[in-house]
C-alpha positions in Angstrom: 37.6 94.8 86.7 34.4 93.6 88.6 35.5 95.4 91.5 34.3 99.2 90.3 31.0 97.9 88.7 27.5 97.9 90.5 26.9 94.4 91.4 23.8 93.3 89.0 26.2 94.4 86.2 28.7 91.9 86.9 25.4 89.1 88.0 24.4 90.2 83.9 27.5 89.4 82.8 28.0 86.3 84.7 24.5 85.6 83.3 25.5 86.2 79.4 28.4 83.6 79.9 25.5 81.0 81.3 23.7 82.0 78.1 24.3 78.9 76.1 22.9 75.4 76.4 25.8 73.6 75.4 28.3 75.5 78.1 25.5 74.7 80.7 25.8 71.1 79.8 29.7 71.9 80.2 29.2 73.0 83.4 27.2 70.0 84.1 29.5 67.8 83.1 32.3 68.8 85.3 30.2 69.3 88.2 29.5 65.2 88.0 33.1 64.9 87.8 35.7 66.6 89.4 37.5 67.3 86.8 37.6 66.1 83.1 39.8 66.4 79.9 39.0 68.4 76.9 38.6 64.8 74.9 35.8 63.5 77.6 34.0 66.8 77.0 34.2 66.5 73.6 33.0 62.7 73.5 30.1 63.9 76.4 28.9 66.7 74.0 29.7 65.4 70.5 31.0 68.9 70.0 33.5 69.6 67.5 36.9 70.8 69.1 36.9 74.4 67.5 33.4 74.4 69.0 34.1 73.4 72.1 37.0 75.3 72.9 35.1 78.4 72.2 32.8 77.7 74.9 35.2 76.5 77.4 37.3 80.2 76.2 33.9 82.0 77.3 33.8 79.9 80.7 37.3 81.0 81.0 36.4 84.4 81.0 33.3 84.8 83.1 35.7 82.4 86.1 33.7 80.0 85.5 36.0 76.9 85.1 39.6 76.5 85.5 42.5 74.7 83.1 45.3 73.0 83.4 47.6 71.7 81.3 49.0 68.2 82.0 51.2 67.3 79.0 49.6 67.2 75.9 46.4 67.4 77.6 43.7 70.0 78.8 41.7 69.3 82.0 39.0 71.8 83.4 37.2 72.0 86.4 34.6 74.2 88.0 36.0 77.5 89.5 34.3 77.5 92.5 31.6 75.0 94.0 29.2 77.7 94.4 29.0 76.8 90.4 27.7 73.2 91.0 25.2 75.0 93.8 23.8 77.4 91.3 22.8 74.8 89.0 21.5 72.5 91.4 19.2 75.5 92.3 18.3 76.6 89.0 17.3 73.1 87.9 14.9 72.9 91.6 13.8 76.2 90.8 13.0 75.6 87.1 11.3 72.1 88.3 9.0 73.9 90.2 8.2 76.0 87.8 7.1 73.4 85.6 4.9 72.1 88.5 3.2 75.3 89.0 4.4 75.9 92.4 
């Protein structure tokens, strides 16, 4: 699917799944953690469940995070580590922003 497509296409599209404060705060969350159920991300972002899994759908689809059922339960975690990297850049980059560097 990616494969064919120019590469800042597919960077835009990776972008457009990052488009939402709440799945940042998602992708956050799990990159404190290793990995955590769908009930700690709902307690962490107060989200209601519809809500949330329509977020963690969207992740889903840009390969973002990864599932797995256990049981009756859901766990995600980040797809790659380069996904914890990326924010840890964007939030040094965005600091120095803020400071006018």
């Amino acid at each position: 699917m990616y494969q064919a497509r120019p590469l800042n296409e597919v960077k835009a599209e990776l972008f457009k799944g990052l488009a939402h404060p709440l799945r940042i705060r998602i992708l956050e969350l799990l990159a404190e953690q290793q990995e955590r159920g769908v009930s700690e991300l709902l307690e962490a972002t107060r989200l209601e469940a519809s809500h949330l899994s329509q977020h963690l759908r969207v992740l889903r689809s840009y390969g973002l995070v990864n599932s797995e059922r256990r049981g009756s339960q859901v766990y995600y975690r980040l797809a790659h580590p380069s996904v914890a990297r990326m924010l840890t850049e964007a939030r040094t980059f965005l600091a120095d922003v803020r400071a006018g560097s």
